[in-house]
C-alpha positions in Angstrom: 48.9 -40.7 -3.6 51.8 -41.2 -5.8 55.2 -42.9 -4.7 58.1 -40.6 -5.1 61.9 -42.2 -4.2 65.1 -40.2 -3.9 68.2 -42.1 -3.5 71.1 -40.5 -1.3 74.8 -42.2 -1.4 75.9 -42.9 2.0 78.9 -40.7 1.4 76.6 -37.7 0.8 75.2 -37.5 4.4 77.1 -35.2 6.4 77.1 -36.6 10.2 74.9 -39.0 9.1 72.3 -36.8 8.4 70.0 -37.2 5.1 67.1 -35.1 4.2 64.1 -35.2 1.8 61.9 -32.7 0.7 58.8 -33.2 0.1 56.0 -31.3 -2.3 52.6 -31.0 -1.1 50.3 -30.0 -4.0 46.9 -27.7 -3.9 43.6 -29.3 -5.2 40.0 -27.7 -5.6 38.6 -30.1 -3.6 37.5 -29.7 -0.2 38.4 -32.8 2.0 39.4 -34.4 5.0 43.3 -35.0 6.5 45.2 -36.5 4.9 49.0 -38.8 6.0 51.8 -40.0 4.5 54.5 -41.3 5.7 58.4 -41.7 5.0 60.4 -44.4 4.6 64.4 -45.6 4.0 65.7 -48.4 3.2 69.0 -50.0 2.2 69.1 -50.7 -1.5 73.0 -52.2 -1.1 74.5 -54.5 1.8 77.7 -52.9 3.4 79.3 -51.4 6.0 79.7 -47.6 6.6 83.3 -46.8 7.3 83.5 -43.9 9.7 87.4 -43.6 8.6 89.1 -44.6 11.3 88.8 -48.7 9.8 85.7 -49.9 12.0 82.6 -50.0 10.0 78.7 -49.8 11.1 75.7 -51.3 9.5 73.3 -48.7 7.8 70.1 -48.3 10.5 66.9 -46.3 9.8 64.6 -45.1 12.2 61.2 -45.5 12.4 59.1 -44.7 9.5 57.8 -40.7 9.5 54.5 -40.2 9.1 53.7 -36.9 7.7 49.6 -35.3 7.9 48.1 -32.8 5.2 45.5 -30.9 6.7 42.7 -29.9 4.1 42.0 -25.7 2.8 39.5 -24.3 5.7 36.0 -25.0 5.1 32.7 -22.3 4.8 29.4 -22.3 6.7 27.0 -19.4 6.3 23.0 -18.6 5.5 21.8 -20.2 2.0 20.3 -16.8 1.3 20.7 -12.9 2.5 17.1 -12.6 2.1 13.7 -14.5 3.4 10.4 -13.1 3.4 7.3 -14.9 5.7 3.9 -13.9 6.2 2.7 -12.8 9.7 1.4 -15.6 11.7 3.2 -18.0 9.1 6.5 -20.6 9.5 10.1 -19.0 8.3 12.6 -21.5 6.8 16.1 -20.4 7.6 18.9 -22.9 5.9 22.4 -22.7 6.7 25.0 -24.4 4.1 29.0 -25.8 4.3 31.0 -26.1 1.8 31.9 -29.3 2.5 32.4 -32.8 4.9 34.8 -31.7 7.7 36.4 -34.0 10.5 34.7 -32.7 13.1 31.4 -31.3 14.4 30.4 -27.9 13.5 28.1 -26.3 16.1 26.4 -23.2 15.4 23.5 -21.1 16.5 21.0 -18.9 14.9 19.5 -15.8 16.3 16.9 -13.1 15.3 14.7 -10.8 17.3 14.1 -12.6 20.7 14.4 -16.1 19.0 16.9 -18.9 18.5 18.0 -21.8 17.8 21.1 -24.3 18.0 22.0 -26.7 15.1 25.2 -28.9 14.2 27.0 -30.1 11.2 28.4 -33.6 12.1 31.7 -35.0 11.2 32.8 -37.2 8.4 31.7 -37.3 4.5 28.5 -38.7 5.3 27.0 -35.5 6.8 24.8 -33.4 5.4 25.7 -29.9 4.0 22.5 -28.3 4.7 20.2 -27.6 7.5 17.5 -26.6 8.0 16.1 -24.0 11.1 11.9 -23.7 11.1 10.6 -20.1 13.0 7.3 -19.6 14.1 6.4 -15.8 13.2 4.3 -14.2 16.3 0.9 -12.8 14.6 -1.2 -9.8 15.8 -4.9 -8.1 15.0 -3.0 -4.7 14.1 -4.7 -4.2 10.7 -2.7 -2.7 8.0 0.7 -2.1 9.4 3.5 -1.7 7.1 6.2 -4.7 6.7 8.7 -5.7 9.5 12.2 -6.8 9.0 14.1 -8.9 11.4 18.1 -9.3 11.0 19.1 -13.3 11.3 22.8 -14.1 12.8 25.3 -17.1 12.5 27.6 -17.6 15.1 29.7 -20.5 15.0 29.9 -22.2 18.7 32.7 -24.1 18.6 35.8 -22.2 16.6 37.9 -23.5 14.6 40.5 -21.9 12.5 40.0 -23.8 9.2 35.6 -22.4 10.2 34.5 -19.3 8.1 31.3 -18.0 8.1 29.4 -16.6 4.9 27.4 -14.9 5.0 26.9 -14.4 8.7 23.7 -12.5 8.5 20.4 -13.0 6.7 17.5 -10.1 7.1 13.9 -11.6 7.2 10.7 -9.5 5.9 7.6 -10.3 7.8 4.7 -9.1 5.8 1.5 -7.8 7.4 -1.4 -10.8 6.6 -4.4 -9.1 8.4 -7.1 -8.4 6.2 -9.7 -5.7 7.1 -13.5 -6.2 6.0 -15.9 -3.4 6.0 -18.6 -1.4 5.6 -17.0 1.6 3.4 -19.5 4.1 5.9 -21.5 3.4 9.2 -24.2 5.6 8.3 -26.4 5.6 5.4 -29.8 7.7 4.9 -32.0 6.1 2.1 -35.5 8.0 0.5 -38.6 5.7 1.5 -39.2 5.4 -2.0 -35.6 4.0 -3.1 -36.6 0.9 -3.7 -33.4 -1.5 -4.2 -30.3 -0.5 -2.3 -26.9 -1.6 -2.5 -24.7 -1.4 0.5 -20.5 -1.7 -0.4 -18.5 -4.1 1.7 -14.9 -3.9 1.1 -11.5 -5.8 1.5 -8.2 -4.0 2.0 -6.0 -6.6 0.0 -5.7 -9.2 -2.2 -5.8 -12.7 -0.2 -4.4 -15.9 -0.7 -7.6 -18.0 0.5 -11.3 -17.2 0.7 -12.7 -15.0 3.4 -16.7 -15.1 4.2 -18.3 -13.3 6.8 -22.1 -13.4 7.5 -24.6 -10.9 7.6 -26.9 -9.6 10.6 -30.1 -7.5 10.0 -31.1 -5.7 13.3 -34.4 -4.5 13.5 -34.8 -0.7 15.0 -38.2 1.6 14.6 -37.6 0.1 10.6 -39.2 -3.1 10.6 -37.7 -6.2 8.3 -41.0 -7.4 6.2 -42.8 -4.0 6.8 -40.4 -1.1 6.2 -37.1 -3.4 4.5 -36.8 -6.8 2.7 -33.6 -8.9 3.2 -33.0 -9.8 -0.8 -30.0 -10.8 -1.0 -27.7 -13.5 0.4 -26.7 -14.4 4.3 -23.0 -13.9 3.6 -20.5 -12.7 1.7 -17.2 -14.4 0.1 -13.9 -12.3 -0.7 -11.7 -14.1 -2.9 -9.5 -11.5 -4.1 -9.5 -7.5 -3.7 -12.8 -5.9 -4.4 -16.0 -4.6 -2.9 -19.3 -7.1 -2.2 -22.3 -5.6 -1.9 -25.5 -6.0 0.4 -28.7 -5.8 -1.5 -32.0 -4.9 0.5 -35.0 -3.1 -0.5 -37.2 -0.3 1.0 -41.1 -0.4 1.4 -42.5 2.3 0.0 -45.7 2.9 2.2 -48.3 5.7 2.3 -48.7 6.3 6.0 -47.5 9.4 7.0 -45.1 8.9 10.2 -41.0 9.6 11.7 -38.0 8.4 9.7 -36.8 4.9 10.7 -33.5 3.5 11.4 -32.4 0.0 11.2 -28.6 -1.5 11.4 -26.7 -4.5 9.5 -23.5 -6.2 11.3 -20.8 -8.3 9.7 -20.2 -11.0 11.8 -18.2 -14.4 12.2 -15.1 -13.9 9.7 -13.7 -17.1 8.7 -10.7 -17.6 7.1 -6.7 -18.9 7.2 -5.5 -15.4 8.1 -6.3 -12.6 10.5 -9.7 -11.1 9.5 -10.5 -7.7 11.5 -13.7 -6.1 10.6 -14.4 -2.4 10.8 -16.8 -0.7 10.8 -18.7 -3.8 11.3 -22.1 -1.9 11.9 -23.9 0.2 9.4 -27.0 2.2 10.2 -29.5 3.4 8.0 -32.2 5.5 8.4 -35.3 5.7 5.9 -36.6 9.2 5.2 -40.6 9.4 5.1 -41.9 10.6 1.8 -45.5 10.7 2.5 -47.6 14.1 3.6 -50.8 14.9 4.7 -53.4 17.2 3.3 -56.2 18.3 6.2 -59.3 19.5 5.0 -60.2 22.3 7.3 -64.1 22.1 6.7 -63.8 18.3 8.6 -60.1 18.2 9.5 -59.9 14.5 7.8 -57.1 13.1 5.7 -57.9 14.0 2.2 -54.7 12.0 0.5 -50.9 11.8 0.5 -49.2 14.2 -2.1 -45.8 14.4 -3.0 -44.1 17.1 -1.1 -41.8 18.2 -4.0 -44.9 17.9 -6.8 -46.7 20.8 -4.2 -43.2 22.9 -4.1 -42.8 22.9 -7.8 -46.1 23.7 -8.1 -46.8 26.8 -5.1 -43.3 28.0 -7.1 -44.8 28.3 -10.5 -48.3 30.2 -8.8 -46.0 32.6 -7.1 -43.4 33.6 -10.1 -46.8 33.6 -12.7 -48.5 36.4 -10.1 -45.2 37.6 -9.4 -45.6 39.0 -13.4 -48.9 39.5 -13.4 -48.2 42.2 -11.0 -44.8 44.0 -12.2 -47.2 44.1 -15.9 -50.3 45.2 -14.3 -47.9 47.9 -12.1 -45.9 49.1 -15.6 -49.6 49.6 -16.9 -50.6 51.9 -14.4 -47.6 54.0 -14.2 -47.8 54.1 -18.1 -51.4 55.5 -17.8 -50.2 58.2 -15.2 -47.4 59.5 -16.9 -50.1 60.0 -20.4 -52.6 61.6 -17.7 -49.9 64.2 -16.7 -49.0 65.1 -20.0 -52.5 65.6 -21.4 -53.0 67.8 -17.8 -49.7 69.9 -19.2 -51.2 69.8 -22.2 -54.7 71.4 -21.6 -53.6 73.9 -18.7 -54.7 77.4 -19.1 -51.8 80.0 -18.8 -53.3 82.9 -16.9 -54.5 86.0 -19.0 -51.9 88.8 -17.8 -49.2 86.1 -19.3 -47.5 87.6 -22.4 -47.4 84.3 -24.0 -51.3 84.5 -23.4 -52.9 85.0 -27.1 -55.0 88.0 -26.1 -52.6 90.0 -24.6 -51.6 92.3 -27.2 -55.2 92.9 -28.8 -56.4 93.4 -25.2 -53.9 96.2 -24.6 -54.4 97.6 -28.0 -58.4 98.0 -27.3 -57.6 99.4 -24.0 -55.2 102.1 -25.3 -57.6 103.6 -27.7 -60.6 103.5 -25.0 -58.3 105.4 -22.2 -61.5 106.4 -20.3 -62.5 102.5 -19.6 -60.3 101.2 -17.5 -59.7 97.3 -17.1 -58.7 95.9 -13.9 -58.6 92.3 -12.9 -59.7 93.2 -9.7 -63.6 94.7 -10.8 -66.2 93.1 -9.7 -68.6 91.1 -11.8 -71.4 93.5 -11.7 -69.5 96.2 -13.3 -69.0 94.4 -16.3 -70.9 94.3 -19.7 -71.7 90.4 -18.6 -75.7 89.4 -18.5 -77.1 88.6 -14.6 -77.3 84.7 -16.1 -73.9 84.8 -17.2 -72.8 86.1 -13.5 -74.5 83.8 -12.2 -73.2 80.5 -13.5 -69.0 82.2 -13.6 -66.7 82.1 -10.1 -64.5 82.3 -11.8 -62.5 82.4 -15.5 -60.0 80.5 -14.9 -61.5 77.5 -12.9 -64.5 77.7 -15.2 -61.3 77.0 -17.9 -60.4 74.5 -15.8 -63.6 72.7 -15.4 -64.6 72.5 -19.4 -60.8 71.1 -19.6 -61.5 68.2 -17.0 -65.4 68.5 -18.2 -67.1 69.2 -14.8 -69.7 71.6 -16.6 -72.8 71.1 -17.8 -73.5 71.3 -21.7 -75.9 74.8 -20.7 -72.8 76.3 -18.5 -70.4 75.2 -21.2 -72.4 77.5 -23.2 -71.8 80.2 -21.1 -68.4 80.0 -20.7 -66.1 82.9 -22.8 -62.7 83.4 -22.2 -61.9 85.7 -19.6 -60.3 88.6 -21.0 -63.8 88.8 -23.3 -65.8 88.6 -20.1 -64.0 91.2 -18.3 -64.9 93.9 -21.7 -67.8 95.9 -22.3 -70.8 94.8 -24.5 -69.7 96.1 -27.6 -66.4 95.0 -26.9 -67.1 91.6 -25.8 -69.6 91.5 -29.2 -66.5 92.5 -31.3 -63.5 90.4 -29.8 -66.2 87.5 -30.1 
């Protein structure tokens, strides 16, 4: 510290009274008390005359000692922000600005823990320390992050003590890691042959996880019905799905659907490992059928139940067609028949749109005295006995030539009706 000196003439001190002022300057640095003290002393020998002729020797009292106390100092969290894994260690640090002449105590808080720390006096203490937390860990698989809020209290005020920060919040991230099958049930053909079963990991992790495998026989038998072909255990070293190879026997006896299960067991790694599902069952379907012969009732072979369906499907649709053609056919054939009977029917002969009718009633009108009735009897009419014989009558006689249900010898004596029902000479003419 620099020496400053004022000099004050004995004259000037009014009831013998002098003062000084001193100027206490502001640094940037941060530092401990600091004294000075003040002084006088006579720079001339003599007498002070107090005016009335006696004179008194110049005295100075003790030296003053004058103390410069320092700018206030700062404690407070390093950082407003930590972030510690579940299960893990959380470093808190708490800083001061600088030495201070006396002990600092302070404590730090968060959730349902704490702790108690102290700067120490003088220059040689530190300016930071630091405050280890053990973070509680749990098996709760795949909860969300936590945040706990960190306080700074000094315990010991002081008005030249701030604090700042006086709060620090702490993220405690979720370092369970969940293993599984991705499904606890898996059905599987008998034929299949090489099956992979997924085993996955929820997140990334930090350190390798391995967890072994367990075959449980059920009615499926290992060597028999299933062969373990790949390894004992699997290893997760980052995010992903293993898989768990086995393959399925492919026999030819007929029998029930098996079931056998697989179980993840013994997890071992730095973190929390919970494992679900840890079981899988699996259940192999039977492919194989047998045919009975009914003549002995012994096995005759295994066939393959959808070779039969595929086939029984393409009998069925192929006589499924045979019938709607063979069905068209015969309506075809009925409908022809029909019109050929429409065709060949005889209209009867008292129909005007008969051919004869108009020359029959001509021939009647000029012979008035023979008379023509459709209801005379065969043996009145101009018609030999042989020829009465073999007609019942015209128009079913028609019918039979039509449909050819007469001999060739009563075809012969067949004539159309109107010429049957005339006189000889009349039936000789209008043939």
């Amino acid at each position: 510290m620099a020496i400053a000196e004022e000099v004050i003439a004995a004259s000037t001190m009014p009831n013998g009274v002098v003062s000084v002022n001193v100027s206490v300057f502001s640094d940037d640095r941060v530092e401990l008390e600091e004294t000075f003290s003040v002084v006088g002393r006579v720079l001339e020998s003599g007498l002070i005359a107090d005016g009335t002729g006696r004179e008194f020797p110049v005295v100075f009292q003790d030296p003053l000692d004058v103390s410069i106390n320092d700018d206030a100092i700062t404690i407070g969290f390093e950082s407003i922000e930590y972030t510690v894994e579940e299960g893990g260690t959380l470093e808190v640090v708490v800083v001061k600005s600088a030495p201070f002449d006396s002990v600092i105590e302070f404590e730090v808080a968060g959730g349902n823990i704490s702790a108690t720390r102290a700067f120490q006096d003088g220059a040689s203490s530190p300016n930071s320390i630091s405050i280890f937390f053990q973070i509680p860990d749990d098996i709760i698989a795949l909860e969300p992050p936590e945040t706990i809020s960190f306080t700074l209290t000094v315990l010991n005020p002081n008005p030249q003590i701030s604090v700042d920060p006086d709060t620090t919040t702490v993220t405690i991230l979720d370092n369970d890691v969940l293993v599984g099958f991705k499904a606890d049930i898996l059905t599987v053909p008998e034929d299949a042959g090489d099956v992979f079963i997924p085993v996955t990991i929820s997140q990334d992790v930090h350190q390798p996880i391995t967890v072994d495998i367990l075959y449980q026989d059920g009615s499926a038998m290992e060597q028999s019905d299933f062969f373990i072909t790949g390894p004992s255990n699997l290893t997760f070293t980052s995010n992903g799905t293993r898989n768990i190879l086995i393959s399925i026997a492919d026999d030819t006896e007929d029998e029930p659907d098996e079931t056998f299960s697989i179980a993840l067991v013994n997890p071992v790694s730095g973190a929390t490992v919970v494992v679900s599902p840890d079981t899988i069952t699996i259940t192999i379907i039977d492919n194989d059928v047998t045919i009975v012969d009914n003549d002995d009732e012994t096995p005759t072979g295994d066939k393959n139940p959808p070779v039969i369906i595929i086939i029984v499907t393409v009998v069925i649709a192929v006589l499924l067609i045979a019938a709607i053609i063979i069905i068209t056919i015969l309506i075809g054939i009925m409908r022809q028949r029909k019109k050929r009977q429409k065709k060949f029917a005889l209209p009867t002969y008292d129909d005007p749109d008969y051919p004869y009718y108009s020359s029959v009633l001509d021939k009647t009108e000029n012979k008035a005295s023979t008379e023509i009735s459709l209801q005379t009897q065969p043996e009145n009419l101009a018609i030999p006995n042989q020829q009465q014989e073999n007609i019942t009558s015209p128009i079913e006689q028609q019918e039979k030539v039509a449909y050819g249900a007469l001999s060739n010898q009563q075809q012969e004596n067949v004539t159309s009706p109107i010429t049957q029902q005339l006189p000889g000479d009349q039936a000789e003419e209008r043939c």
